[in-house]
C-alpha positions as CSV (number, residue, x, y, z in Angstrom):
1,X,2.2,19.0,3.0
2,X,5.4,18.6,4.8
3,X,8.4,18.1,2.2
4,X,11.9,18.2,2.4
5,X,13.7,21.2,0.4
6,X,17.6,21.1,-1.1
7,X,18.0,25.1,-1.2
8,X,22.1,24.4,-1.9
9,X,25.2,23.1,-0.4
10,X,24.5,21.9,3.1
11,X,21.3,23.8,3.2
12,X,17.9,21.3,3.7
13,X,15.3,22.6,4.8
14,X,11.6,20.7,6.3
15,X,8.6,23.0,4.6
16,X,5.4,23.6,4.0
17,X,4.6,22.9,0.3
18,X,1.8,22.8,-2.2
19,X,0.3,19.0,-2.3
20,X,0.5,18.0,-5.6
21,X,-2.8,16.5,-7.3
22,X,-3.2,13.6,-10.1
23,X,-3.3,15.1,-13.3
24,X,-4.1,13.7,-16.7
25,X,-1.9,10.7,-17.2
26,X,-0.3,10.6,-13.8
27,X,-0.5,8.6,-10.5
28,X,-0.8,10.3,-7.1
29,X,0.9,8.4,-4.7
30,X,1.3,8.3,-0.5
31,X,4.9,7.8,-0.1
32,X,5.5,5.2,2.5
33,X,9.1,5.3,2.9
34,X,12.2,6.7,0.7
35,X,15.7,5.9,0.6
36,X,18.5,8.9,1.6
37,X,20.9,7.9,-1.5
38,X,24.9,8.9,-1.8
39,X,23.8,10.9,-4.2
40,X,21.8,12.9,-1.9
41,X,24.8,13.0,0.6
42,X,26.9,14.4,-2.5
43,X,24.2,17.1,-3.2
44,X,24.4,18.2,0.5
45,X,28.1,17.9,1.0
46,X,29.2,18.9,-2.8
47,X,26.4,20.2,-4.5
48,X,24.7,21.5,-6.2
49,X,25.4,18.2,-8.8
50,X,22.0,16.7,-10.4
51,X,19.9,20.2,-8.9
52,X,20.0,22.7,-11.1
53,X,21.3,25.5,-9.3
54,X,18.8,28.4,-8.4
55,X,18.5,30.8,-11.5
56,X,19.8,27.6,-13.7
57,X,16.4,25.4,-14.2
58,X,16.7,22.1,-15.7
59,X,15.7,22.1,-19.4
60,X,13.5,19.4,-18.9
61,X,11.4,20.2,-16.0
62,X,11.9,24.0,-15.5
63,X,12.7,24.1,-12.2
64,X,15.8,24.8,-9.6
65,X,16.7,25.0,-5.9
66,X,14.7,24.8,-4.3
67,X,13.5,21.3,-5.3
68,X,12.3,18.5,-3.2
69,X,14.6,15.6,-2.5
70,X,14.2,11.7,-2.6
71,X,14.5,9.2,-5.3
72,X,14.8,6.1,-4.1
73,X,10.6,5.8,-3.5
74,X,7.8,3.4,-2.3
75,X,3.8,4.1,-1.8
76,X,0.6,3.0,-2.5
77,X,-1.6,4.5,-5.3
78,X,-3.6,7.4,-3.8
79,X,-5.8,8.6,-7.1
80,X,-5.1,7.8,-10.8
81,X,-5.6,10.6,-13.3
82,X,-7.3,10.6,-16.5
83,X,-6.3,7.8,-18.7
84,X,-5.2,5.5,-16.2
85,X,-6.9,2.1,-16.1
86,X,-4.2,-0.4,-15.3
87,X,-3.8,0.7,-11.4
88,X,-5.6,0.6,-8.3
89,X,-6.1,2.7,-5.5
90,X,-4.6,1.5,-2.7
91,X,-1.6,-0.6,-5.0
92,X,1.5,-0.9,-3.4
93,X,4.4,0.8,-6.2
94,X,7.8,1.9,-6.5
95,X,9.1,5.0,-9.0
96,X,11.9,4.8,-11.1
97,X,12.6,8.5,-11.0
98,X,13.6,9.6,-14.1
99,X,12.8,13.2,-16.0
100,X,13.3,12.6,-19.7
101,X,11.8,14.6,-22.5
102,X,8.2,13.0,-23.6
103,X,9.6,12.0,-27.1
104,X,12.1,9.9,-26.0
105,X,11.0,5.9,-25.7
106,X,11.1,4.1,-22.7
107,X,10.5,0.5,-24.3
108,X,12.2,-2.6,-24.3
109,X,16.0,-2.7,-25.9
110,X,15.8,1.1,-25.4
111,X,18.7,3.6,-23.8
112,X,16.5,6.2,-22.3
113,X,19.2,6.3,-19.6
114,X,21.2,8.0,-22.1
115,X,19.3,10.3,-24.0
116,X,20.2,14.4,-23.3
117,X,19.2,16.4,-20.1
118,X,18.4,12.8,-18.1
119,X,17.9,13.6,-14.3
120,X,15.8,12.2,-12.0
121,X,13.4,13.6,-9.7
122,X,13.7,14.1,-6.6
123,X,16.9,15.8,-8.0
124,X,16.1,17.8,-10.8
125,X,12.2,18.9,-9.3
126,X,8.9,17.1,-10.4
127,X,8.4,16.7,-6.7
128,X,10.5,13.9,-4.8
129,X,10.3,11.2,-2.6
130,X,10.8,12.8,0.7
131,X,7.2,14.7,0.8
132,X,4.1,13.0,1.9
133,X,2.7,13.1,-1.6
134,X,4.0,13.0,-5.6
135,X,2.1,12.4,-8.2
136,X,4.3,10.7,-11.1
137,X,3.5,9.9,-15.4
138,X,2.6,6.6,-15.5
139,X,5.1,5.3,-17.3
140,X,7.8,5.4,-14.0
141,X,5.4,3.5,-11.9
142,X,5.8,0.0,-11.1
143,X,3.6,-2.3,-8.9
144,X,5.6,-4.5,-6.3
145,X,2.3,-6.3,-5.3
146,X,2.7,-8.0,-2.0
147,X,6.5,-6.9,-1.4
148,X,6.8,-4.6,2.1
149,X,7.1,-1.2,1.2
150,X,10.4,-0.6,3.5
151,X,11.8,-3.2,0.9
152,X,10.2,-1.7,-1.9
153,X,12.0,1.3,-1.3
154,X,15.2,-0.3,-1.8
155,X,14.2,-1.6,-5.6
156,X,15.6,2.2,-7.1
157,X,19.1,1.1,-5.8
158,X,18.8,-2.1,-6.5
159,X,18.0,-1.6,-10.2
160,X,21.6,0.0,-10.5
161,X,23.0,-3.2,-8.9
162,X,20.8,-5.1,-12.1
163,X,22.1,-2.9,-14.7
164,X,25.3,-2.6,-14.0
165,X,25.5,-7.1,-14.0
166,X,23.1,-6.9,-17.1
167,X,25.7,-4.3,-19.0
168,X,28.9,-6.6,-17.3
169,X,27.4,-9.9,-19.5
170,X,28.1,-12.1,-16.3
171,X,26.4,-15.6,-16.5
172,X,25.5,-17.8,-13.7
173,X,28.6,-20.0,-12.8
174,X,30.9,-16.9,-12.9
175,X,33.4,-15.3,-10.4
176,X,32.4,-11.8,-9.5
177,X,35.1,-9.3,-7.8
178,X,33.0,-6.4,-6.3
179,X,35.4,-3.5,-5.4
180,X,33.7,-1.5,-2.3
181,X,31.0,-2.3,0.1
182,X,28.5,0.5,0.4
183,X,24.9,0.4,0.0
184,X,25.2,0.2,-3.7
185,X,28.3,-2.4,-3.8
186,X,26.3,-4.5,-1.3
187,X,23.3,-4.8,-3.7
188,X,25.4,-5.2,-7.0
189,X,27.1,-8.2,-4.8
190,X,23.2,-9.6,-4.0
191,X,22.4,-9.2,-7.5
192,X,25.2,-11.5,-8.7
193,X,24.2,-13.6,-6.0
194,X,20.7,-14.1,-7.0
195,X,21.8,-14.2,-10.7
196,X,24.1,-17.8,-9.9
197,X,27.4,-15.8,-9.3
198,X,30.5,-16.6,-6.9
199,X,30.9,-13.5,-5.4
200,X,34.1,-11.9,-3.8
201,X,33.7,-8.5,-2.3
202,X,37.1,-6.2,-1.5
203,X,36.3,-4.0,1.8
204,X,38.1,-2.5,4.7
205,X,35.3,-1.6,6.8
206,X,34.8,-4.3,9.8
207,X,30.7,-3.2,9.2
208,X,30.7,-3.7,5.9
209,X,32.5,-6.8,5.5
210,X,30.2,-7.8,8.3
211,X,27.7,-7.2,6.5
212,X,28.5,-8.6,3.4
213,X,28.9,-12.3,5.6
214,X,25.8,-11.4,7.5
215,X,23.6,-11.0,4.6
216,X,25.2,-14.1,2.8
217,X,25.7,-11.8,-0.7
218,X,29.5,-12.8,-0.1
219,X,30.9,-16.0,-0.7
220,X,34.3,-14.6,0.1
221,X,34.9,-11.8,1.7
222,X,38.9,-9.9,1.5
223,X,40.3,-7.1,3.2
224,X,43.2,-5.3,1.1
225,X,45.0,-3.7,4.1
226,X,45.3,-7.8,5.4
227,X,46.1,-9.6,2.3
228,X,47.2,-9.3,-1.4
229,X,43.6,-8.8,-3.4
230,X,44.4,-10.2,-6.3
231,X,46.8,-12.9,-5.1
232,X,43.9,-14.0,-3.4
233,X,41.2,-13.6,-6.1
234,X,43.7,-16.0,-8.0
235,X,44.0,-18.2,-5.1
236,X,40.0,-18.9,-5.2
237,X,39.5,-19.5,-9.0
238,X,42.4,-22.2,-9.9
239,X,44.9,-19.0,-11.0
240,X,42.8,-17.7,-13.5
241,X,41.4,-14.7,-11.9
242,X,37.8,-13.1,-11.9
243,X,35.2,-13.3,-14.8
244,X,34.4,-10.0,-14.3
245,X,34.2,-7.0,-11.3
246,X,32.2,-3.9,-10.5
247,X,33.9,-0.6,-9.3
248,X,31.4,0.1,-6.6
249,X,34.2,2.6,-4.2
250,X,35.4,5.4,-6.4
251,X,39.1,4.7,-5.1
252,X,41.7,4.6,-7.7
253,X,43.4,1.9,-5.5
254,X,40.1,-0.5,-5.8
255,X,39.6,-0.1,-9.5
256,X,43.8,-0.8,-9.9
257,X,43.3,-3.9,-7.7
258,X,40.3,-4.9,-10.0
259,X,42.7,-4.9,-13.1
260,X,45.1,-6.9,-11.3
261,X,42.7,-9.2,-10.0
262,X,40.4,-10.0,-12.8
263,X,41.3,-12.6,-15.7
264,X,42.7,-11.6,-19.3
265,X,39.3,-11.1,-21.4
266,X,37.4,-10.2,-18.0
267,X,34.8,-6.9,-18.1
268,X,35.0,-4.4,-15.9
269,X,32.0,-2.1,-15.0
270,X,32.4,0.9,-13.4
271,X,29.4,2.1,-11.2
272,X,30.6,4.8,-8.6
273,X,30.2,8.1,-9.7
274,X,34.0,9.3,-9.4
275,X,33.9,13.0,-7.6
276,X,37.7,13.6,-9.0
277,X,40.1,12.1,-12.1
278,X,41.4,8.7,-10.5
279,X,44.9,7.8,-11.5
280,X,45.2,3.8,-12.7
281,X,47.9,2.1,-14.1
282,X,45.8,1.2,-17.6
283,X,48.7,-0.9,-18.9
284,X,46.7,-3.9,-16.7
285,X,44.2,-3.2,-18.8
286,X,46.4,-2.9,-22.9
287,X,48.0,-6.3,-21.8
288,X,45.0,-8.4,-20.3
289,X,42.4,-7.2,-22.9
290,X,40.1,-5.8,-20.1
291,X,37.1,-4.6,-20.8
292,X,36.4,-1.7,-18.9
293,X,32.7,-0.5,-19.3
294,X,30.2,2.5,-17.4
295,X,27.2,2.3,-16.3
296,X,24.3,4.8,-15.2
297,X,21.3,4.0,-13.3
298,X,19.0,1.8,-15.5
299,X,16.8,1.2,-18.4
300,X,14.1,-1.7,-18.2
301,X,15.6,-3.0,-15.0
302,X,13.2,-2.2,-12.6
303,X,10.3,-5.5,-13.4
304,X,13.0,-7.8,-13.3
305,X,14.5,-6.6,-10.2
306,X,11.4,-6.6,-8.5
307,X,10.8,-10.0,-10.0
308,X,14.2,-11.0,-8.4
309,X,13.1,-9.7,-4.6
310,X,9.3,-11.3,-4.7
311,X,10.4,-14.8,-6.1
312,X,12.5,-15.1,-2.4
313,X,15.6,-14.9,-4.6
314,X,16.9,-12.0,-2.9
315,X,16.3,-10.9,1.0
316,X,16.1,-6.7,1.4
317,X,15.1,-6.8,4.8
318,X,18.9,-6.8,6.7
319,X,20.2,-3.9,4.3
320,X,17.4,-1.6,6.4
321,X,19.6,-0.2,8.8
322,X,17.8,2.6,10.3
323,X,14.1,4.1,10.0
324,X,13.4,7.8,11.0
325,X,10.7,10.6,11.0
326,X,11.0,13.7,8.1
327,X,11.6,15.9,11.0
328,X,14.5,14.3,11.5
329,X,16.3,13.9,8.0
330,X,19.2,16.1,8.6
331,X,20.2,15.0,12.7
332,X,19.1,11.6,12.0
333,X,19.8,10.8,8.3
334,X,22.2,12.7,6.5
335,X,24.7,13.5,9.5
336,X,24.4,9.7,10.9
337,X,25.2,8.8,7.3
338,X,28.3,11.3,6.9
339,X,28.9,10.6,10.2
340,X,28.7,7.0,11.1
341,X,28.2,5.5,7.4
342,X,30.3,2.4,8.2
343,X,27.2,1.6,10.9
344,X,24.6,1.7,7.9
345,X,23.3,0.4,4.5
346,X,20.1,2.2,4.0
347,X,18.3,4.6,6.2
348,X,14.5,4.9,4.7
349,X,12.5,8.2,5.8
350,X,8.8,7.7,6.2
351,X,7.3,11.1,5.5
């Protein structure tokens, strides 16, 4: 089957590959569509990040570059393995992509997200979401019943948007400051809005703070190079300042405005995945009280996200922004997206 292959730094290539079969305890599925993830743009700009570097294999999974790509996932159950009763061929599911050692729990109130050597395939090997075929344990697969898979796809990154609000604590009737508005700060701002939240997002991009309007995720939407951030933030909420804010840019300059702009006692969640050491003035943070908290990926997240998207409370359709062929991943994908990103959410690949 057709698959496409992270070799290293700015090196992806389209190849032939073995076509994985279901074996005992796993699901074979027929990828319909998968997400190209910044993560993947960091792997192809930066990397190797999350792939283990060839000669280095992960200590989970045993493999290295080459690995296949693609995390971010949506299919339809092509043959169950042994064991498997709870699925049906031909059910629409999503992945949540995560390589863990087999002792480690994945129930509820667990932190799997945390335990030692996590990656995620598509990343780290165990096949990946930009190949026609992957078969999966059963534990990562989730059923999206009647949800499109081109939205379904968009439930992986998502789910970071749902565990970064479940680890803020934010309640509906809350002000929400989201600093940045990529793909991933776009879908942390429709998760607050689903979850009750007054949402103000901080963006300089004309696209993105279209977008943000468009898509109605925004209540308020601020540019900082036109007004004061925080002045304004204050301004909306009676003086007090935000209940709580996401990091969603990796900018020193957003996460200082969030300090400024949020109220004393407020949390803070960082989400970006910061490629160098930001500087912040962290007094705003001694005198206020701020609560300034990380997140990774998720645990448990991925059922009530889902939940969130079929009961209508959440629309995935505009964040689609583009829809290309395999063959064209690199021209098409990752260059438009390095390129051109202020002209796209998410690009899905249908291999």
């Amino acid at each position: 089957m057709k698959a496409a292959r992270y070799h290293d730094r700015g090196d992806i290539r389209i190849e032939e590959v073995p076509a994985p079969e279901a074996a005992p305890g796993t699901v074979l599925i027929d990828v319909a569509w998968c997400g190209i993830c910044g993560t993947d743009l960091h792997e192809y700009l930066d990397g190797p990040i999350f792939v283990p570097p060839a000669g280095h294999p992960h200590p989970i999974s045993g493999e290295a570059a080459p690995v296949t790509l693609g995390h971010e996932m949506s299919g339809t159950v092509a043959a169950l393995g042994e064991g498997i009763t709870d699925l049906q061929i031909g059910e629409h599911v999503v992945v949540e992509p995560y390589i863990i050692r087999d002792d480690v729990p994945v129930g509820p109130g667990t932190e799997y997200q945390l335990s030692p050597d996590m990656n995620f395939i598509g990343l780290a090997g165990r096949g990946g979401g930009l190949a026609e075929r992957i078969a999966v344990e059963r534990r990562w697969v989730h059923p999206v019943g009647d949800l499109p898979l081109d939205q379904a796809a968009l439930i992986e990154p998502l789910s970071v948007g749902h565990h970064a609000f479940v680890r803020s604590g934010a309640r509906s009737g809350d002000v929400a400051l989201v600093g940045g508005g990529g793909p991933i700060g776009l879908l942390t701002a429709a998760i607050c809005k689903a979850e009750g939240l007054t949402v103000i997002l901080s963006e300089v991009s004309a696209a993105r703070k279209a977008m943000g309007t468009r898509t109605g995720v925004a209540d308020h939407v601020l540019d900082p190079t036109e007004v004061d951030v925080p002045e304004q933030v204050r301004a909306l909420t009676g003086g007090r300042g935000a209940d709580v804010a996401f990091e969603c840019a990796g900018v020193d300059v957003v996460l200082d405005t969030l300090l400024s702009g949020v109220r004393p006692g407020a949390v803070i969640v960082n989400v970006s995945i910061w490629g160098h050491r930001p500087v912040v003035d962290l007094e705003k943070l001694v005198v206020k009280e701020i609560d300034l908290r990380g997140t990774i990926a998720y645990a448990n997240d991925h059922a009530a996200t889902i939940e969130l998207v079929r009961s209508g409370k959440l629309d995935l359709a505009p964040f689609i922004t583009g829809r290309i062929a395999l063959d064209d991943l690199v021209e098409q994908g990752f260059d438009q997206l390095i390129h051109h990103n202020e002209d796209h959410v998410k690009i899905l690949v249908h291999p």
